[in-house]
C-alpha positions in Angstrom: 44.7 136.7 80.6 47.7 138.8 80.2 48.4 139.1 83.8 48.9 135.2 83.8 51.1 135.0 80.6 54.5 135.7 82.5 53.8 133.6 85.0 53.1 130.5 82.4 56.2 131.4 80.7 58.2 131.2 84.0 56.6 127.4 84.5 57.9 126.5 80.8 61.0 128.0 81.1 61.9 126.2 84.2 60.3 122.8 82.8 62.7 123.2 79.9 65.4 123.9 81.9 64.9 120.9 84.2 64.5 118.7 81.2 67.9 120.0 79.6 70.0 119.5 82.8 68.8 116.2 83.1 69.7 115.2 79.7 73.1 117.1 80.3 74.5 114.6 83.0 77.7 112.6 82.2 76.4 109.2 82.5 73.8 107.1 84.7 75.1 103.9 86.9 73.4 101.5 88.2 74.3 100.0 92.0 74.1 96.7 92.7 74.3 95.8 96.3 73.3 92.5 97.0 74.6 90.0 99.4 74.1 86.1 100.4 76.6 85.7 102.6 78.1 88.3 104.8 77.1 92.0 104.8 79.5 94.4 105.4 79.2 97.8 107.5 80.0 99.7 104.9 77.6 99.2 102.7 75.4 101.9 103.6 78.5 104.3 104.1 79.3 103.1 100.1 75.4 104.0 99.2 76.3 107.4 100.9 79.2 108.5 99.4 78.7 107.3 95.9 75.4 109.0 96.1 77.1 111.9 97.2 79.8 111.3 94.5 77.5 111.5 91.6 75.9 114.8 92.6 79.3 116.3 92.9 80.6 114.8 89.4 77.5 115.3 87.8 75.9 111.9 87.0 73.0 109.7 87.9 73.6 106.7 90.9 70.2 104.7 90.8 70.3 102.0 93.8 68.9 98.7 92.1 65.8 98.4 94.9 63.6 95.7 92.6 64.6 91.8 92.2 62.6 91.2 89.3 63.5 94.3 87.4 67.0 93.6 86.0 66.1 93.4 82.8 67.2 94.5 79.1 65.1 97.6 78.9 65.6 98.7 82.3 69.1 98.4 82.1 69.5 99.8 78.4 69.0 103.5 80.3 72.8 103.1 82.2 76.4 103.0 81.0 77.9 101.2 84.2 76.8 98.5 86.3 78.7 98.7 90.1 78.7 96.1 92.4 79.3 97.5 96.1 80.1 94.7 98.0 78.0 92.1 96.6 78.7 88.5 98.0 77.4 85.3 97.2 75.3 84.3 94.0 73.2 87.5 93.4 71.2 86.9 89.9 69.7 83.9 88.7 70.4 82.7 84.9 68.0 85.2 83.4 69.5 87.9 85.0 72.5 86.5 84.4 71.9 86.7 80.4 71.0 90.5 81.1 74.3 91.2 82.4 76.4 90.0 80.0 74.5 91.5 77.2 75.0 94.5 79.1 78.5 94.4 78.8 78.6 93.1 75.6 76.5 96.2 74.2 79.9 98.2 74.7 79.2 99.1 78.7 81.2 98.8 81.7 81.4 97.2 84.9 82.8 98.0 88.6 83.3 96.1 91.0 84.2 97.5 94.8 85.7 95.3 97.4 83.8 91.8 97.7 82.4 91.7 94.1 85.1 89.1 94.0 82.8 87.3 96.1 80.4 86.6 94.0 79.1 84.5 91.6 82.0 82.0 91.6 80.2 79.7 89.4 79.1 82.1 86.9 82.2 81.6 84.1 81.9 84.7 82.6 81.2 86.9 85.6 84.9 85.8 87.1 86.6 86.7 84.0 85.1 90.1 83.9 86.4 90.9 87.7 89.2 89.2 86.9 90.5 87.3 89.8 88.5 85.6 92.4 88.6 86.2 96.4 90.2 83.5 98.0 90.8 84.2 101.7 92.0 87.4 103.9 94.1 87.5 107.0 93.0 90.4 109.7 92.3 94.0 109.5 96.0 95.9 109.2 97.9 98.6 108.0 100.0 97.9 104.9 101.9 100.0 102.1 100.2 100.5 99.1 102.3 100.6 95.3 101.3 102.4 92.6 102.0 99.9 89.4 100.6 102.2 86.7 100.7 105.8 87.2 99.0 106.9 84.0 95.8 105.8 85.4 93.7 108.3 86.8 92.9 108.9 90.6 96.1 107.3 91.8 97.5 110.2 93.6 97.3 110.1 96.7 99.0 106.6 97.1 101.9 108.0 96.0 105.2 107.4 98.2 104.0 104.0 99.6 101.0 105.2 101.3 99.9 103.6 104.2 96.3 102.5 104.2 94.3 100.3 106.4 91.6 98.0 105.1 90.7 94.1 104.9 93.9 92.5 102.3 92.1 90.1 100.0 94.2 87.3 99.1 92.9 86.4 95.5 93.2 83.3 93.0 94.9 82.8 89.7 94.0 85.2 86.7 90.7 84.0 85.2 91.5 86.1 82.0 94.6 87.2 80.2 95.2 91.3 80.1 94.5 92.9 83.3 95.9 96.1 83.3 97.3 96.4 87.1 97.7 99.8 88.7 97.6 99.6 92.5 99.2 96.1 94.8 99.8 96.0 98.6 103.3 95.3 99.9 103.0 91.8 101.7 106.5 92.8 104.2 104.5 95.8 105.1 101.9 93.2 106.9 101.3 89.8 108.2 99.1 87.9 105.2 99.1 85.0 106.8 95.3 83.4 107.3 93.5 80.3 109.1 90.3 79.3 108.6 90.6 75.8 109.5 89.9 73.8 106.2 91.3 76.4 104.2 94.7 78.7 105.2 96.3 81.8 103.3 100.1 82.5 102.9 100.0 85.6 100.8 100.7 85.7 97.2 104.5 87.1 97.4 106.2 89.9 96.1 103.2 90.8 93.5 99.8 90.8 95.4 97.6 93.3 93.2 94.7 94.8 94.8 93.5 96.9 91.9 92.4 96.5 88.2 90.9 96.9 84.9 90.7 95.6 81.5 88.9 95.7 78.4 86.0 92.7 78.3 83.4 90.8 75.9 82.8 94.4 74.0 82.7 96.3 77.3 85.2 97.5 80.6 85.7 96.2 84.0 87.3 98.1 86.7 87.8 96.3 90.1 89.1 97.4 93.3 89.8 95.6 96.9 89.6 98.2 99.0 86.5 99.6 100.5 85.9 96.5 103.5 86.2 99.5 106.4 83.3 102.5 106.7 85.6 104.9 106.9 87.5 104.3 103.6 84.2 106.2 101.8 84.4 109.0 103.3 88.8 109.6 102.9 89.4 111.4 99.2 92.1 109.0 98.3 90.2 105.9 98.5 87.1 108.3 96.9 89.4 109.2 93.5 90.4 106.4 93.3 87.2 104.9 93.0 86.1 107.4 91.1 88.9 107.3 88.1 87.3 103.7 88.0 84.0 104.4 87.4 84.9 107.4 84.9 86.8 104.7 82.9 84.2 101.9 83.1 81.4 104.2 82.0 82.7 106.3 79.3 86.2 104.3 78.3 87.9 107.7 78.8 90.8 108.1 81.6 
């Protein structure tokens, strides 16, 4: 029996261990990736990388995989909710009821590129992004401003960075108090759009593309960029991002 003593130890130990370093990470977020309209490319790239981008700041990314399971207890066990690219109306009322409870609980939201397409008819959602998606021109390379350098990850945008991506051109504020800390320079681009029944011009000299703001008892972070691929894998864009989702789920920046 003795010979097997050391060996049981070992197991505990290492059981212990494992249960410790679970309990030890940061925080746990929840990603949302639904669509109902168009589905972007990068979607799988944005799975990837903020996968990838948990295991190297040391915090749980669980993909939302079940339609029926976004519900009070299962959501209870996250701090942030992230919506990568979502479009279109994604929960039903129920759900719906979850969500804002979830924020309302003192928890935070992020939303990533076309989570300003969603839910347009859901009151409440709109006001926690923000601003609503109203129309883009084409693909291009614009300069990017910093407008609020004491937020976190904003780095490498310094000196008017150029940085290609899909410009959203977005509606009036639904909410008073967005904090703004990153807006594209229209003379840097054409913003002009056609879609027949509906046409962009731009929105002038302040055209932000990146926010956050406190919300119903939680935070919301939102960011436009993220439509190409290749924007998940570049650092800037990834810090960025990151800062955001730091912020949301732990109110610290």
């Amino acid at each position: 029996m003795k010979i097997f003593k050391p060996l049981f130890l070992v197991i505990l130990a290492l059981n212990v261990s494992t249960a410790i370093t679970a309990q030890q990470k940061q925080f746990k977020a929840l990603l949302v990736t639904t669509t109902r309209g168009w589905h972007h490319e990068s979607l799988h790239y944005g799975v990837v990388a903020l996968k990838e981008m948990g295991v190297k700041n040391y915090f749980d990314v669980v993909l939302w995989e079940n339609p029926n399971g976004f519900t009070d207890d299962y959501v209870k066990q996250f701090q942030v909710i992230i919506f990568l690219n979502t479009t279109g109306d994604i929960f039903d009322s129920a759900q719906q009821k979850v969500m804002e409870r979830f924020i309302q609980s003192g928890k935070g939201y992020v939303g990533i590129h076309s989570a300003s397409d969603t839910e347009y008819d859901w009151d409440w959602y709109t006001k926690l992004v923000g601003r609503m998606f109203y129309i883009h021109p084409v693909i291009q390379t614009a300069k990017v401003n910093i407008l609020d350098d004491k937020f976190p990850g904003l780095q490498g945008f310094a000196n008017n960075k150029l940085w290609t991506d899909e410009w959203y051109e977005f509606g009036p504020e639904k909410i008073s108090g967005l904090n703004y800390i990153l807006s594209v320079d229209e003379s840097s681009y054409n913003p002009k759009a056609d879609w027949g029944a509906k046409k962009g011009e731009g929105m002038g000299k302040f055209h932000p593309i990146s926010w956050y703001h406190n919300y119903d008892g939680g935070r919301a972070f939102y960011t436009a960029l993220g439509h190409l691929p290749t924007n998940f894998s570049d650092p800037v864009f990834l810090n960025h991002l990151y800062a955001g989702i730091y912020w949301a789920a732990t109110g610290r920046k």
